[in-house]
Structure formats: C-alpha cells, structure tokens
N, C-alpha and C positions, 0 to 999 in steps of 0.2 A: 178554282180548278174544276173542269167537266168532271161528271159522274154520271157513269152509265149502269145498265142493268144488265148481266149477261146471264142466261140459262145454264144450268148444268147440270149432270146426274153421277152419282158416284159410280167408279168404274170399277167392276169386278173381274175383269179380263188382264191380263197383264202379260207382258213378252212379246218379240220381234214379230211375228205369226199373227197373233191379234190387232197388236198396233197398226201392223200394215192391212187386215181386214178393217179395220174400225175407220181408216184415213180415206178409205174408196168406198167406204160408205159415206161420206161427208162427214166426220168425225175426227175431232184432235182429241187423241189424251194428253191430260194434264196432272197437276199435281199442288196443293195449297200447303206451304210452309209456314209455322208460327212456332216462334222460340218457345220451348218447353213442351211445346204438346207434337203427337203423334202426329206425320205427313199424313194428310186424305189425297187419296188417287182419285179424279174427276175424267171427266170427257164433255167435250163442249161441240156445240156445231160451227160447224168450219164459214159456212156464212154469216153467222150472225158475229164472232167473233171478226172475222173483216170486219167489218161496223164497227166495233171497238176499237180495234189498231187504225185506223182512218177518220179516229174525230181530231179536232184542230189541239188535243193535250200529245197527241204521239202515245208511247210508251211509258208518261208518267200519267196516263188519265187513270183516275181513281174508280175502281170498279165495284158494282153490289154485285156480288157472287151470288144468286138465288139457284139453291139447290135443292134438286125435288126430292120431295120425299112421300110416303102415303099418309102419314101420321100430320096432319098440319099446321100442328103446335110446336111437332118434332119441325117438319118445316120451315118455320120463321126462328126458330132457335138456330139451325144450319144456317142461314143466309150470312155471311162474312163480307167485309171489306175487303177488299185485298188491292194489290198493284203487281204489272207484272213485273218479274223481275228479271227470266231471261226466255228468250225464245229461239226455238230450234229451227229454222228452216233447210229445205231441201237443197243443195250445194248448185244444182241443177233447175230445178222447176220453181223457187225459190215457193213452194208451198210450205205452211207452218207445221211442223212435224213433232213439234212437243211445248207445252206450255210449262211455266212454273212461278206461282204466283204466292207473291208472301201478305199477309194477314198483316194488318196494319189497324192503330187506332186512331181516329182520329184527331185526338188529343196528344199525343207523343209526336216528338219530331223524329225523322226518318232522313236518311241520305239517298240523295237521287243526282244523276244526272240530268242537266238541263243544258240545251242549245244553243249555240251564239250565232246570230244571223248579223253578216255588216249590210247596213243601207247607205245607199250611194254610191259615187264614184270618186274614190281620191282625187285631189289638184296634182300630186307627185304621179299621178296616171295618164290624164289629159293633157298638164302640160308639159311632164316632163319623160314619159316615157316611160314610167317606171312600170310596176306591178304592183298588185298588192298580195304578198305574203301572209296565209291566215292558218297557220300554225296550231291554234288552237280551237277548236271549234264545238266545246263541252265545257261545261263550269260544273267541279263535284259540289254543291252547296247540303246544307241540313234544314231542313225546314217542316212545320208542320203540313200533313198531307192537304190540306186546305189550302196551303198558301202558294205550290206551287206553280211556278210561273210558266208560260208554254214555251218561253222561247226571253233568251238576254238579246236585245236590238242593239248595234254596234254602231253607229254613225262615227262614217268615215271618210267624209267629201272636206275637209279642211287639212286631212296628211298631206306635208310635203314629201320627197323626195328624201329618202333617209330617217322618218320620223315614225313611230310608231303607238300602239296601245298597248297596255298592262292591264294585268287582272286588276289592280289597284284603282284603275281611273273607270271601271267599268262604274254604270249606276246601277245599285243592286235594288231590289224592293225591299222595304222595312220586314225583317222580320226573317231574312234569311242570312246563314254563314258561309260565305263564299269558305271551301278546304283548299284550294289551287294555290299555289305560291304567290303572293301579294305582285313580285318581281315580274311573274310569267307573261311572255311576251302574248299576246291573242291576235295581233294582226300589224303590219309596216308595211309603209312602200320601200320595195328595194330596186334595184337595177336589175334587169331582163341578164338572165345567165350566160347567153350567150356571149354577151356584151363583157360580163362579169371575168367568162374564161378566156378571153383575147385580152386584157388586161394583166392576167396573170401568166397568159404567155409572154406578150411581152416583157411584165416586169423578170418574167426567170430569162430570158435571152439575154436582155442587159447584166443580170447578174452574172451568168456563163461567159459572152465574151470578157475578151480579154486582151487587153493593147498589144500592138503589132513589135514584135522585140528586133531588134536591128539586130544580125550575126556578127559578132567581130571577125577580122579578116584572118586568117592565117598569115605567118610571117609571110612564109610563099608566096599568098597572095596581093602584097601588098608589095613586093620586089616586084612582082610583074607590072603590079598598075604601073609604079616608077622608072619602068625600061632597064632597073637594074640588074645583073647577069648577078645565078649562084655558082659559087666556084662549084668545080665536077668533085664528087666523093672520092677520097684518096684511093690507090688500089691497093687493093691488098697483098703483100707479097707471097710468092710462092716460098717455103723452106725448104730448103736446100736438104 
C-alpha cells in the first residue's frame, strides 16, 4: 500500500466564519480521530492534499500526518499514521470542505472499503445481447493497513447470458477477510430491460385475456331462428 507525507498544522480557529476564511485561503480543516484519546483539530493545504487523494491507493492510501510544531522533539513525537476516513465535499464545486482522518497502527488490522473493477467484455454481451449487471462494486474487507489492496480485478469475458459472480468466487489476497455475504451477487449478465418489460407485458396480457364465452339464446330467440310464431299474451279482462 502507497504512503505518502502530508503537511499540517493544528488549527486554533474553529466555526462556519473561519472555516469558510481558512478554505479561500487554500486551506481545509480537519480533524485526527483515535480510540481513547482526545480529537486534534488540524488544517492542511488544499493542494498538496490533492496529491494525496489522486495517488493510484484512492481513499485508502496510508498517510504520515507530519505536523508542525516549534519544539522538534515535540514535532516528530506529533507525526501520526492515519487514513482518511470520510470527506466532506462542496455539493456544488465539489471542493474538499472538511477532512477526518483516523489514527491507525500499523500492526492492528483495520476495516476498509476496497474497489471491484470488472475486466473485459462478457460472451452473454457480444454474443448474446445481454448486459452486464454490477451491483456491487465495494468489498468491506479487515486487513492490516499494509496489506491493502488498490482495487479487487473482476474478470468477466467468459459470463454467459444468465450467469453471474459472487463474493465467494472473487480471488482475495492472502491475508484479508472479505465482511460482504459470501452469497452476494458483484456482477451477471442479464437481459436489456426493455426487452425484460415486453416480456412481462405480454406474459400479464395472456394472463388477462380471457376465452370468448358464446351467449345462450333466449327462448324468444330461438322461436325466431325456427319461424316458429308465440302465441299473443292472454287479455286481461275488464271487471264488471
């Protein structure tokens, strides 16, 4: 796993007022989390931290946090491990608008999300028309910060038409616990939907109709087909 070196200084400014001066100055605040001890408020520059989020680890690249100080002993005592663990961007400018980065030992294993990229092009795509459905596209695994991987490679040029892959057939590297349900589909070829809901139209039409029912005739009607005459309705008498 890459490891890079990121600048920092602790931040003594805090609230919506500062944050938004500190960010048009080229400034992110942040913030370093570690079980048991006090959160440290940090501020990092917004370009070098680019460089960080843009090496070939992503989001799990392992970071030396060097944070300044005037004391220099005090200094290299400060420097921490960490990893990020979420980031805030702008809804809009999609600028990074807050960090949060957890302290991490090298020695301990850590849960992280990791990538699933498919290579190639399905047979059930080429030859058959299908798609390929990828559903899943993250593996939770636990592993030690050293060991993880940039990205899980899917190869998927041998799916037919209806076939698919599970968490369970993935190849993992030694040494990590995939958490995702062994069952969990990550990618199939299926049939193009459109296709899928004209199928299902027609299977509900045939269920709908419904056989053509012949009327039985009325007696009446059945004296006419025959030319037979109905006697006239009796009259009813006047009372006297």
């Amino acid at each position: 796993m890459e490891k890079v070196i990121l600048k920092a200084e602790i931040r003594e400014e805090f609230g919506k007022e500062s944050g938004s001066r500190m960010r048009k100055s080229g400034i992110v605040p942040a913030i370093v989390y570690k079980q048991g001890d006090k959160a440290l408020p940090l501020k990092v520059d917004a370009r070098e931290l680019f460089h960080v989020l843009h090496t070939s680890a992503g989001g799990n690249v392992i970071i030396n946090l060097n944070i300044a100080s005037d004391d220099k002993a005090k200094s290299a005592k400060n420097d921490k491990t960490v990893i990020i663990k979420e980031i805030q961007y702008h809804p809009i400018k999609g600028d990074v608008l807050h960090l949060d980065f957890h302290e991490i030992s090298l020695t301990d294993k850590i849960n992280v999300t990791i990538a699933i990229e498919t290579k190639g092009e399905p047979e059930g795509v080429t030859s058959d028309g299908g798609i390929l459905d990828h559903p899943t596209k993250e593996l939770h695994v636990e592993c030690l910060p050293t060991e993880i991987p940039e990205r899980i490679d899917v190869h998927v040029e041998m799916l037919k038409m209806g076939e698919g892959i599970r968490v369970k057939d993935l190849d993992i590297p030694d040494g990590i616990t995939v958490l995702n349900d062994p069952e969990q589909t990550v990618c199939s070829v299926v049939v193009p939907k459109a296709e899928e809901e004209v199928s299902e139209e027609e299977a509900a039409s045939e269920e709908v109709a419904e056989p053509e029912v012949i009327r039985e005739k009325k007696p009446e009607e059945g004296a006419e087909a025959s030319g037979e005459s109905q006697p006239a309705p009796a009259k009813e008498e006047k009372k006297q």
